[in-house]
C-alpha positions, -999 to 999 in steps of 0.1 A, spaced: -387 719 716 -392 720 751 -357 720 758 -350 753 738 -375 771 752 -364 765 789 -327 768 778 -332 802 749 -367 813 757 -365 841 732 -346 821 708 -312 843 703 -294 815 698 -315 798 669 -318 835 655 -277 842 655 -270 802 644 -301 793 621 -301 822 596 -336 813 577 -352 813 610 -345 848 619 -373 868 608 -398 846 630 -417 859 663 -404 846 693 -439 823 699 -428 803 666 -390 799 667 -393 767 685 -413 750 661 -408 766 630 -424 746 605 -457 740 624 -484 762 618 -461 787 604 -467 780 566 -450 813 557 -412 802 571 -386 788 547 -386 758 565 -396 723 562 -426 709 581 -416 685 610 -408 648 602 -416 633 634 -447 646 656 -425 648 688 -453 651 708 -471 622 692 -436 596 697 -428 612 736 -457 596 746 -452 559 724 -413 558 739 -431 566 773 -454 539 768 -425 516 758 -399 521 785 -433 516 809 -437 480 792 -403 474 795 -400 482 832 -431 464 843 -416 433 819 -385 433 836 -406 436 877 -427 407 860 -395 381 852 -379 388 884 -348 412 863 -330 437 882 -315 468 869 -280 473 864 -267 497 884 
């Protein structure tokens, strides 16, 4: 999400590409089944915000693992 609206802000691309999304306001186009429950579109799967932050979490483990056991990263 955060990626399309830094790279399409007023989501031309989704509206030319993703035909059911057209009819949406700019402010929803990048998430189109959250809090939108008009759109023809299916609610999110994954909360992205929700699994950024475990994979964060994870790969911060994993690093202080690896400083722990004395493992250097390839490079």
């Amino acid at each position: 999400m955060a990626l399309g609206r830094r790279g399409d802000p007023q989501g031309e691309y989704i509206r030319r590409w993703v035909g059911e999304l057209r009819g949406l306001a700019t402010p929803e186009i990048h998430e189109p089944g959250v809090g939108n429950p008009g759109a023809d579109y299916p609610r999110p799967v994954v909360n992205h915000a929700e699994r950024r932050l475990l994979a964060l979490e994870r790969f911060k483990r994993a690093a202080n693992s690896r400083k722990r056991n004395g493992t250097r990263e390839r490079r």
